[in-house]
Backbone as a printed PyTorch tensor [residue, N CA C, xyz], in Angstrom:
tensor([[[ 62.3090, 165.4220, -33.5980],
         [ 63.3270, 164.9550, -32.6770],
         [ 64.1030, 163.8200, -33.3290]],

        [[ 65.5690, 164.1900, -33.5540],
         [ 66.1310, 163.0990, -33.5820],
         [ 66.8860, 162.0300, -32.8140]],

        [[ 66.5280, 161.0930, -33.0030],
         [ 67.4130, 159.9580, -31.9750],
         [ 68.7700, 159.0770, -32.5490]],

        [[ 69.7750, 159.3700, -32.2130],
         [ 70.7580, 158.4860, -32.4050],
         [ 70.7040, 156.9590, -31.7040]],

        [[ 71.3520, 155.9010, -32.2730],
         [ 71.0560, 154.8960, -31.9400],
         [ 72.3250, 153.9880, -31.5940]],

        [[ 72.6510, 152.8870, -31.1620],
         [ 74.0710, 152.2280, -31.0530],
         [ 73.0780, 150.6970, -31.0310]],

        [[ 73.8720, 149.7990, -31.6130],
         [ 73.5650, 148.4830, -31.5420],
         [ 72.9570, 147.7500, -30.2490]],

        [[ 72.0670, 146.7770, -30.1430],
         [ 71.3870, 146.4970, -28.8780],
         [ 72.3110, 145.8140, -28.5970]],

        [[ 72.3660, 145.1740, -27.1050],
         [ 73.3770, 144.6040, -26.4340],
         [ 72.5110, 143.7420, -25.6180]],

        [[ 73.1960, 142.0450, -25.7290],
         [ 71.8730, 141.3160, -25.2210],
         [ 73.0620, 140.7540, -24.0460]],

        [[ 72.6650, 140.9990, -22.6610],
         [ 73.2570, 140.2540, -21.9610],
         [ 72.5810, 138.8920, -21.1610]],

        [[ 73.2550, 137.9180, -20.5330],
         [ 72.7420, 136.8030, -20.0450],
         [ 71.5230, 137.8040, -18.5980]],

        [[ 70.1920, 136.7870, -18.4930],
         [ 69.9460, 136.6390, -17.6650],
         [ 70.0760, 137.3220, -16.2590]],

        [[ 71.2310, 136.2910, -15.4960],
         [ 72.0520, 136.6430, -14.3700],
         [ 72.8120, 138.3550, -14.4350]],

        [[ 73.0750, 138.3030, -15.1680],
         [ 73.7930, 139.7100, -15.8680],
         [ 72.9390, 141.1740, -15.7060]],

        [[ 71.7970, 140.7280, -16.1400],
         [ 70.6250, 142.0640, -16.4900],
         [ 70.3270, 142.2040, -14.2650]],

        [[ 70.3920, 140.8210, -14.1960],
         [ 69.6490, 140.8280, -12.5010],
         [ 70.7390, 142.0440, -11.8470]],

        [[ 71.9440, 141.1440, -12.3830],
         [ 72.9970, 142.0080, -11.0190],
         [ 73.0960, 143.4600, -11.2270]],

        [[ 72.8840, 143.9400, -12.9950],
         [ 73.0740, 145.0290, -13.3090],
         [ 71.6390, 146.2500, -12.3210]],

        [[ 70.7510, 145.4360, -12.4950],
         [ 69.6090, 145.7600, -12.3880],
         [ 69.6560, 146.5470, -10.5390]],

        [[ 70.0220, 145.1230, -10.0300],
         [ 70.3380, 144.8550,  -8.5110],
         [ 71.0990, 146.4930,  -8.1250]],

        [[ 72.2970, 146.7510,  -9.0900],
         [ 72.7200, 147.8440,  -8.6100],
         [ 72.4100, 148.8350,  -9.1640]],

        [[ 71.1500, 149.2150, -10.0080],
         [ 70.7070, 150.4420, -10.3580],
         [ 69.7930, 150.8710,  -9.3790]],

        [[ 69.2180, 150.1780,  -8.5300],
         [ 68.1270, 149.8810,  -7.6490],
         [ 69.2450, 150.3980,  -6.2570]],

        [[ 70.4140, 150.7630,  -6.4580],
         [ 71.3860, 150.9450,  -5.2710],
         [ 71.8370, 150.4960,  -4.2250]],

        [[ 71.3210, 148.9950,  -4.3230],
         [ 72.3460, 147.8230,  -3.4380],
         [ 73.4710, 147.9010,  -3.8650]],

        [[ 74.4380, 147.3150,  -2.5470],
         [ 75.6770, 146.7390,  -3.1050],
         [ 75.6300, 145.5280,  -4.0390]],

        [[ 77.3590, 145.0920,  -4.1880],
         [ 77.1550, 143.7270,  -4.8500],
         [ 76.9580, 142.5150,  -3.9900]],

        [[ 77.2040, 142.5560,  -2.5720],
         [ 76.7880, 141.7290,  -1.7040],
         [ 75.6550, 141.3720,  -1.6110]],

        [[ 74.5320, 142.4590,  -1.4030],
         [ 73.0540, 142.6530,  -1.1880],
         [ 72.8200, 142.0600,  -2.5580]],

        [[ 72.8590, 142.0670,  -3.4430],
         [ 72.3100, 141.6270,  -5.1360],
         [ 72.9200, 140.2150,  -5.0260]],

        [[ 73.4650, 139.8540,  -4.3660],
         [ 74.1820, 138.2320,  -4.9190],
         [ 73.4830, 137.8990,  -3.3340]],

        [[ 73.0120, 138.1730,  -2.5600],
         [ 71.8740, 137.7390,  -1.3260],
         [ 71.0180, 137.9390,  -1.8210]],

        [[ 70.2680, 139.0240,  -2.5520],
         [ 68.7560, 138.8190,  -3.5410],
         [ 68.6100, 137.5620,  -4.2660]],

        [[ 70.0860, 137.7760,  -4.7920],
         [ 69.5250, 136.2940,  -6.5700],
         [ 69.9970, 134.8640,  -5.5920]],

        [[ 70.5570, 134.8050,  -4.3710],
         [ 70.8020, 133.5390,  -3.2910],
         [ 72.0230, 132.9930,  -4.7050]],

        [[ 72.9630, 134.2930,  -4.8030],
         [ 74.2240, 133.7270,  -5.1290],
         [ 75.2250, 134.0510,  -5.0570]],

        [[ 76.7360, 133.1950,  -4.6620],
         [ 78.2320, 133.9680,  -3.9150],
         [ 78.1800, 135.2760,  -4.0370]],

        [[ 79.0160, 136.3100,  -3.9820],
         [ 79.3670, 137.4030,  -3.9620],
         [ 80.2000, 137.0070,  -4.8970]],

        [[ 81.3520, 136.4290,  -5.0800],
         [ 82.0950, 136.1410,  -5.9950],
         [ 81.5210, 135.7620,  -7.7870]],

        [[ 80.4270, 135.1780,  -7.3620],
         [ 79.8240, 134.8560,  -8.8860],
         [ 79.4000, 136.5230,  -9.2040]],

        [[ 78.4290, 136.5700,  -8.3800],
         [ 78.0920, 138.3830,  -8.8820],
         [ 78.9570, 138.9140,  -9.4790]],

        [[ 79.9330, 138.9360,  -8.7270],
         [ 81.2290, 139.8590,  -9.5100],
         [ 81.9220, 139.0090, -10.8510]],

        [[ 81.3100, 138.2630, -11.2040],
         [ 81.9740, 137.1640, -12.5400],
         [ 80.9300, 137.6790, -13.5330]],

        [[ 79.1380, 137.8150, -13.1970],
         [ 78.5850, 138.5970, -13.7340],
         [ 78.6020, 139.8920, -14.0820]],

        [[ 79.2400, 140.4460, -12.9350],
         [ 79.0640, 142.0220, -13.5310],
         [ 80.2620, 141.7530, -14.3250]],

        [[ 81.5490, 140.9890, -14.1580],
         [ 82.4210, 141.4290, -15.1800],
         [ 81.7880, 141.1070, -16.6740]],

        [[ 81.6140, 140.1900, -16.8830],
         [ 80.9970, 139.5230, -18.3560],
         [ 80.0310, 141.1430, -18.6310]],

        [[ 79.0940, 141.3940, -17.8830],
         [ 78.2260, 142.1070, -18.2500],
         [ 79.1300, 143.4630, -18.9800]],

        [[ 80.0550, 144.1290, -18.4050],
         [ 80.8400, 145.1420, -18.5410],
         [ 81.9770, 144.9790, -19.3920]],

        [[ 82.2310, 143.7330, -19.8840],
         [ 82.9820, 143.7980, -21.3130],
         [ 81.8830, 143.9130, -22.2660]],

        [[ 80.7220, 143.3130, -21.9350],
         [ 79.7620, 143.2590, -23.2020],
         [ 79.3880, 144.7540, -23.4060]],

        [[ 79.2560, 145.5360, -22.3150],
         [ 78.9100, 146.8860, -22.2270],
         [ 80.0980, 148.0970, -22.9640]],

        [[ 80.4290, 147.9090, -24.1150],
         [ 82.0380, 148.6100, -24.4070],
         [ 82.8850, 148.8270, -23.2850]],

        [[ 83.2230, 147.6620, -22.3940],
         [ 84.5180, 147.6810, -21.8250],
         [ 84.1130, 148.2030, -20.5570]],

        [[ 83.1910, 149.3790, -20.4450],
         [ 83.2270, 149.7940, -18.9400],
         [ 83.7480, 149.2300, -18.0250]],

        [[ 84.5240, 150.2190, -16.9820],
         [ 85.3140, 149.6950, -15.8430],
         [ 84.7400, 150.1380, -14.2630]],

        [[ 83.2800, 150.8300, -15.0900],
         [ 82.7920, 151.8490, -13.5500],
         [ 81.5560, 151.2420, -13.7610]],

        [[ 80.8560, 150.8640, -12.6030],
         [ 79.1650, 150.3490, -12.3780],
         [ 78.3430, 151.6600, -12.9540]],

        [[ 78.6450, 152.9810, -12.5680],
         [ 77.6230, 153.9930, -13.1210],
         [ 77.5280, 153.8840, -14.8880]],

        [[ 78.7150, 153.7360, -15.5570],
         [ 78.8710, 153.7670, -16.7360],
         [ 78.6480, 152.5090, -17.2340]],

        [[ 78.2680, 151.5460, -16.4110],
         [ 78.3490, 150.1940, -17.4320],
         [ 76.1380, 150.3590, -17.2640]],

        [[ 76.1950, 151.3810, -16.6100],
         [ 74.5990, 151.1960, -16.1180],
         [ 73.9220, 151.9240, -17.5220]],

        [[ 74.7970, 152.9280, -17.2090],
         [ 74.4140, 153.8720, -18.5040],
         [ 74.5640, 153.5980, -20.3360]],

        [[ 75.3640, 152.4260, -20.3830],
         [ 75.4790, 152.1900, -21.5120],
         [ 74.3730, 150.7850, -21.5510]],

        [[ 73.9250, 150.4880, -20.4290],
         [ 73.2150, 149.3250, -20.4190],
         [ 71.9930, 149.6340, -20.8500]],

        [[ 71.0580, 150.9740, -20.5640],
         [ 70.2780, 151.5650, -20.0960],
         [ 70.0460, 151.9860, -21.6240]],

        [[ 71.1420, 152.7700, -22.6060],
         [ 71.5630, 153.2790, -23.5730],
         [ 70.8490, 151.8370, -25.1460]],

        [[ 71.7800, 151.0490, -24.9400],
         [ 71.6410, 149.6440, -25.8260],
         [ 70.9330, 148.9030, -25.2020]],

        [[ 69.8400, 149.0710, -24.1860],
         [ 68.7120, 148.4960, -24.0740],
         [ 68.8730, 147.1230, -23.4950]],

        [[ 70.0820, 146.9780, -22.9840],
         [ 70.5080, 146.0110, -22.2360],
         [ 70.0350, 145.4030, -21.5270]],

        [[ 69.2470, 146.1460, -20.5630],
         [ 68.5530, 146.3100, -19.5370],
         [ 67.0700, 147.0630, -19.5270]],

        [[ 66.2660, 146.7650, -18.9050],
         [ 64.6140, 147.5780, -19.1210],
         [ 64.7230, 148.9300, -18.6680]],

        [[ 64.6720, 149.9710, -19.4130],
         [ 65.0140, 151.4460, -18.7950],
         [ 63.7100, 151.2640, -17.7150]],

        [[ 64.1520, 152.2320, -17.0080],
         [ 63.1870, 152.6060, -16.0400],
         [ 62.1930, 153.5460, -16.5280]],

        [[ 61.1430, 153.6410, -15.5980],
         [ 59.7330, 154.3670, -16.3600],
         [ 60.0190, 155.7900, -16.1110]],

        [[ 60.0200, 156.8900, -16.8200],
         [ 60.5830, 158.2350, -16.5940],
         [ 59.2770, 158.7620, -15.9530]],

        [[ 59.9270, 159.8460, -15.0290],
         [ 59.2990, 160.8060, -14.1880],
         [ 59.1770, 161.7540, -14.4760]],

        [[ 58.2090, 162.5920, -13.9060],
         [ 57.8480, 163.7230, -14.4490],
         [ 59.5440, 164.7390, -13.8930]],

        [[ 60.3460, 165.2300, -15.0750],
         [ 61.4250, 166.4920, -14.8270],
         [ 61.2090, 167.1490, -13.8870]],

        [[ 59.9460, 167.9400, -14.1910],
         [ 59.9130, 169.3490, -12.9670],
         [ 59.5230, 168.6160, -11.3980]],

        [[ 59.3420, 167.5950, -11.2760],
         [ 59.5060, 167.5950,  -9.6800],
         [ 61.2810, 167.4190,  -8.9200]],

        [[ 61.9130, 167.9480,  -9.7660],
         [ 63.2990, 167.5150,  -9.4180],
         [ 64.0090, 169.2500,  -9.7260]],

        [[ 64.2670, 169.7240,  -8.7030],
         [ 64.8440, 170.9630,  -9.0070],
         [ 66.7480, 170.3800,  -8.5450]],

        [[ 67.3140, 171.1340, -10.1740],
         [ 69.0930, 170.3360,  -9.4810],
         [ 69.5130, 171.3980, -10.6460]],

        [[ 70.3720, 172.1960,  -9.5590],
         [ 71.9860, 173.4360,  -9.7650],
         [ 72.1000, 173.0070, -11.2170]],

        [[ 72.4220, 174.2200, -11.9260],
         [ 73.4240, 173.6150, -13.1550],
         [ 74.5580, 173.0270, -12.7820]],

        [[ 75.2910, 173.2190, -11.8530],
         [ 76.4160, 173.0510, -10.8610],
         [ 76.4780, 171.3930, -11.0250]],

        [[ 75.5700, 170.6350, -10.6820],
         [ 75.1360, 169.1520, -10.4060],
         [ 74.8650, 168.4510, -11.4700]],

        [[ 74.1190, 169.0920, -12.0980],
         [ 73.3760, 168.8530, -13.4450],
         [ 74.8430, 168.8710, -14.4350]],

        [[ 75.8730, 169.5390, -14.7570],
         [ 77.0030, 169.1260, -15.5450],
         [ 77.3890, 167.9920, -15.0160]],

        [[ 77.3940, 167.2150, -14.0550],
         [ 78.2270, 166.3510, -13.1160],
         [ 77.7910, 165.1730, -13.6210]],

        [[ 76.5030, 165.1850, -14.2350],
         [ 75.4810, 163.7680, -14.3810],
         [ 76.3500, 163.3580, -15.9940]],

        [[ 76.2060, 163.4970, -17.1750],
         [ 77.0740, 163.2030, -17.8550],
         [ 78.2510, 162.2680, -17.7700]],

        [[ 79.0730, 163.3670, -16.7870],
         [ 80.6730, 163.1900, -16.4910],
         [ 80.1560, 161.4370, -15.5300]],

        [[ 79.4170, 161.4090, -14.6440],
         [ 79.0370, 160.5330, -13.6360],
         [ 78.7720, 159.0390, -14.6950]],

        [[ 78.1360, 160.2300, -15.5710],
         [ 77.5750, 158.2770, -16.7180],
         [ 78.9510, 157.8810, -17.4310]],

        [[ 79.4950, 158.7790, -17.4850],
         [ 81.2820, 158.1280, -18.0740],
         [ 82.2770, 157.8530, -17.2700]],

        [[ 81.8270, 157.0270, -15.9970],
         [ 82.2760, 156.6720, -15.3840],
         [ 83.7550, 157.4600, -14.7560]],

        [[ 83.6260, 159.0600, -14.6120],
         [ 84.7310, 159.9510, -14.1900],
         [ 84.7320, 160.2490, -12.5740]],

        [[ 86.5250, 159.9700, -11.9020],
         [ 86.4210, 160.7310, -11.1040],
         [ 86.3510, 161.9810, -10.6630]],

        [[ 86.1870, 161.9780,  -9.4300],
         [ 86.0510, 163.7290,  -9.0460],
         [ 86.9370, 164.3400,  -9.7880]],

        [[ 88.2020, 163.8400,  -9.3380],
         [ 89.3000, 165.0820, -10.0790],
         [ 89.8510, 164.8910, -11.7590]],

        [[ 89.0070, 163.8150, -12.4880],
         [ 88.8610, 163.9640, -13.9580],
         [ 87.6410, 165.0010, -14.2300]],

        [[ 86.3650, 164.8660, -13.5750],
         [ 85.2320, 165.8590, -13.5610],
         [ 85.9180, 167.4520, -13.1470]],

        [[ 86.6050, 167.5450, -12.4140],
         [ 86.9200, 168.7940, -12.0290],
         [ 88.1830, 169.2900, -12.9960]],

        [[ 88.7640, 168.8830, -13.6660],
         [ 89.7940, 169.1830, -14.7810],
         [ 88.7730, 169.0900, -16.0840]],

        [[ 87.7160, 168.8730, -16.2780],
         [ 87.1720, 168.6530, -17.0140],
         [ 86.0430, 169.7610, -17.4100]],

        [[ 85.5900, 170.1150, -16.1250],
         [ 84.9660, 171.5950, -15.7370],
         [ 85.4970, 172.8340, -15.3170]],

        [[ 86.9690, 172.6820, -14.9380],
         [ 87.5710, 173.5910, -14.8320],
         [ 87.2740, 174.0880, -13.5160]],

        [[ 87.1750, 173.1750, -12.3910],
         [ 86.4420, 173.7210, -11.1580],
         [ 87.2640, 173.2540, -10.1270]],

        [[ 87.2180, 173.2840,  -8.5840],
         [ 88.4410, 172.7470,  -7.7730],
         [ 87.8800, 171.5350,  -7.6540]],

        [[ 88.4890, 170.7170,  -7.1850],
         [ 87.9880, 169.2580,  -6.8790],
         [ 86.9730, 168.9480,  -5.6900]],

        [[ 87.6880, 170.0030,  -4.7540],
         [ 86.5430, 170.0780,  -3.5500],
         [ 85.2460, 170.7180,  -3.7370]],

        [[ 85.0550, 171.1860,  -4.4110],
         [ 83.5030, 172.0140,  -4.8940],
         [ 83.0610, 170.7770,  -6.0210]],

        [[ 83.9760, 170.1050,  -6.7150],
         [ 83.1130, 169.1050,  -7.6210],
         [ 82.4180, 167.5990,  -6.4840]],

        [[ 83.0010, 167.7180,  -5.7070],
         [ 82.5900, 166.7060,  -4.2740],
         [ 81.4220, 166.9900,  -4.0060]],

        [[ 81.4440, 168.0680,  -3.5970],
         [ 80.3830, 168.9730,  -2.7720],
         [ 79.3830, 169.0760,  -3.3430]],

        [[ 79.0810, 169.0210,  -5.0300],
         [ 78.4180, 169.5620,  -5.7680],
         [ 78.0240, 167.9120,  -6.1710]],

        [[ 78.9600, 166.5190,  -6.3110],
         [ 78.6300, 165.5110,  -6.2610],
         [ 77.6530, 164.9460,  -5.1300]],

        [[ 78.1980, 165.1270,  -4.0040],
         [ 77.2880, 164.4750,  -2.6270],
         [ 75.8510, 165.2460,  -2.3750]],

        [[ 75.9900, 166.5680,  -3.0270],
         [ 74.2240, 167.3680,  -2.9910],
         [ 73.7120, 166.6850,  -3.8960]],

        [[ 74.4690, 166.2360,  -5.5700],
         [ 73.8770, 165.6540,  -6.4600],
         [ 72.9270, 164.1620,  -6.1730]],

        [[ 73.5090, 163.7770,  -5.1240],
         [ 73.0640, 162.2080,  -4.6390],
         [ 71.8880, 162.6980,  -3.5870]],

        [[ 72.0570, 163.7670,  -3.2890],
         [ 70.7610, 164.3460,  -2.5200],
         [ 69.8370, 164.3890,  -2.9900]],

        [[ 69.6650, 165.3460,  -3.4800],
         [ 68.7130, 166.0250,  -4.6500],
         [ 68.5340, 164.9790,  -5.5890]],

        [[ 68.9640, 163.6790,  -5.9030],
         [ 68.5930, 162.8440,  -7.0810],
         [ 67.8550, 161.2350,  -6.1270]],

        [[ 68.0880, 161.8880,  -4.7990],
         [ 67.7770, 160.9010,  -3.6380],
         [ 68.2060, 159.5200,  -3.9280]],

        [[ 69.6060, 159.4110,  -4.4750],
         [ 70.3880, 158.5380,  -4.8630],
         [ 71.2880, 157.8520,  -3.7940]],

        [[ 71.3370, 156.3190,  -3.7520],
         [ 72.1900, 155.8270,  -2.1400],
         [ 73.9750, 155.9870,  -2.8510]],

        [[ 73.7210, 155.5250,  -4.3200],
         [ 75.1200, 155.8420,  -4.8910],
         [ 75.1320, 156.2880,  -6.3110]],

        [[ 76.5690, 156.3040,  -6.8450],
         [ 76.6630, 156.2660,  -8.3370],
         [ 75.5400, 155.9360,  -9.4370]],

        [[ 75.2470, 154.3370,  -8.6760],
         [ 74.8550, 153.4820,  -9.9340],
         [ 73.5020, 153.9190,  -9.9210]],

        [[ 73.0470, 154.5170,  -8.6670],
         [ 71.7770, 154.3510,  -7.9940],
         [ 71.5030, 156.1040,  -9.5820]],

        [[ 72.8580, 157.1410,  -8.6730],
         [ 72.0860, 158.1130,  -9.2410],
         [ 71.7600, 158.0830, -11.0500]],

        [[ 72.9910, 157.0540, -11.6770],
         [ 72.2880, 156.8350, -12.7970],
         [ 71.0410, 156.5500, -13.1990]],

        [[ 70.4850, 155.6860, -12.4490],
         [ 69.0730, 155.3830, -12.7780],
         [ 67.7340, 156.7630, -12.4580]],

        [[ 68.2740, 157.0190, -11.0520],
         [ 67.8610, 158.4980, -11.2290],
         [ 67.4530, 159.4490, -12.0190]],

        [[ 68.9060, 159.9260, -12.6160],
         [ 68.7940, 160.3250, -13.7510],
         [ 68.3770, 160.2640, -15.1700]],

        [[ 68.3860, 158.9120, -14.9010],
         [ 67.1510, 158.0670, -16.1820],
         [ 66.0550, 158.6150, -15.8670]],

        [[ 65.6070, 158.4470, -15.2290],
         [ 64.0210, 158.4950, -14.7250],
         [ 63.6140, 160.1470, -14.9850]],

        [[ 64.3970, 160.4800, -14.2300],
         [ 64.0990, 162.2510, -14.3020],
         [ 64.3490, 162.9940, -15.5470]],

        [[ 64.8230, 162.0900, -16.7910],
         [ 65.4210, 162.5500, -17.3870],
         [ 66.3800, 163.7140, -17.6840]],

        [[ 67.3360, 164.0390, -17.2500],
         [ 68.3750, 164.6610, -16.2120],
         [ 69.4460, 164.1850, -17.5800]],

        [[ 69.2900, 162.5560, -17.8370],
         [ 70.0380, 161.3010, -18.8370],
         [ 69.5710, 161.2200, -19.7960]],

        [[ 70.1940, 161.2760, -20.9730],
         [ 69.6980, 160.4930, -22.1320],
         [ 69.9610, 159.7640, -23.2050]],

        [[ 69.8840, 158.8230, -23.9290],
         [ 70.7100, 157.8120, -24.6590],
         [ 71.0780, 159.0570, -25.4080]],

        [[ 70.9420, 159.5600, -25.6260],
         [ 71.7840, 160.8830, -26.3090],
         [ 73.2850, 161.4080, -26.2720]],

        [[ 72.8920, 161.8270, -25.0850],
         [ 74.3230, 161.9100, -24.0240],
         [ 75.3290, 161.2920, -24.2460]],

        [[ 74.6910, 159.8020, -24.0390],
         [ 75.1610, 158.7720, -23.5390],
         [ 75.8260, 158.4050, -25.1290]],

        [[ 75.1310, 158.3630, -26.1700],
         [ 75.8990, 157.6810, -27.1660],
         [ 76.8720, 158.9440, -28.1650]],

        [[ 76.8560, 160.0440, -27.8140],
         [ 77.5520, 161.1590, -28.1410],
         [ 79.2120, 160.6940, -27.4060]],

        [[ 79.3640, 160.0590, -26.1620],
         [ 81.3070, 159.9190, -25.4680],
         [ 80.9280, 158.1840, -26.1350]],

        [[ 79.8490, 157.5350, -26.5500],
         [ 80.4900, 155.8200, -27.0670],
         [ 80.8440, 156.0180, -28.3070]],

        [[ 81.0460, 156.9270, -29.4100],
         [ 81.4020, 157.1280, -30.5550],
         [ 82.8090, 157.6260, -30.5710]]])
């Protein structure tokens, strides 16, 4: 097996919390009431965190590159086969870690936009995900994700 690799990425502290805060699928409100700090600072953290992260502009993708360069403590992976998910869904996870909307995912798959929805909101089912950021971590876990993936669109 080979593994490709991308440079580690060390972020502050505060940074790893909030990132963390929303892989766990709180908002940014709820994570800056966890760490007993503004809402406004949170969001000063996640920005810092997400330039350090190549630029990301989407929480799923700044999770995934976090997750990727070790930014952050991956989560402990789960056993695959207790997770049955559509190929349908399963293309979506990728597109989801590169921070794409529906209708970039659906020009992208060649599919209507309303079936890439549909096929998104079962995906958050089936990955028993509250959101995006949430189902990234998900998909970590289940391995579904993999720094693989992931460092194949940072090149």
């Amino acid at each position: 097996m080979t593994t490709t690799t991308v440079a580690r990425i060390t972020l502050a502290p505060r940074e790893q919390q909030v990132l963390e805060g929303l892989a766990d699928g709180s908002t940014l409100a709820v994570v800056a009431l966890d760490l007993k700090i503004r809402e406004g600072t949170a969001a000063g953290y996640l920005k810092l965190a997400k330039r350090k992260l190549y630029g990301m502009s989407e929480n799923a993708a700044a999770l995934a590159v976090a997750y990727t360069t070790e930014a952050i403590t991956r989560p402990q992976l789960l056993d695959p086969e207790a997770l049955f998910l559509p190929d349908d869904q399963r293309d979506l996870v990728p597109l989801l870690a590169r921070g794409m909307a529906a209708a970039q995912m659906a020009t992208e798959l060649k599919r209507p936009v309303d079936i890439i929805r549909r096929d998104g909101r079962d995906l958050l089912t089936n990955l028993r995900a509250r959101n995006r950021a949430h189902a990234i971590k998900r998909s970590w876990e289940l391995q579904v994700l993999t720094a693989e993936q992931v460092v194949a669109w940072l090149r």
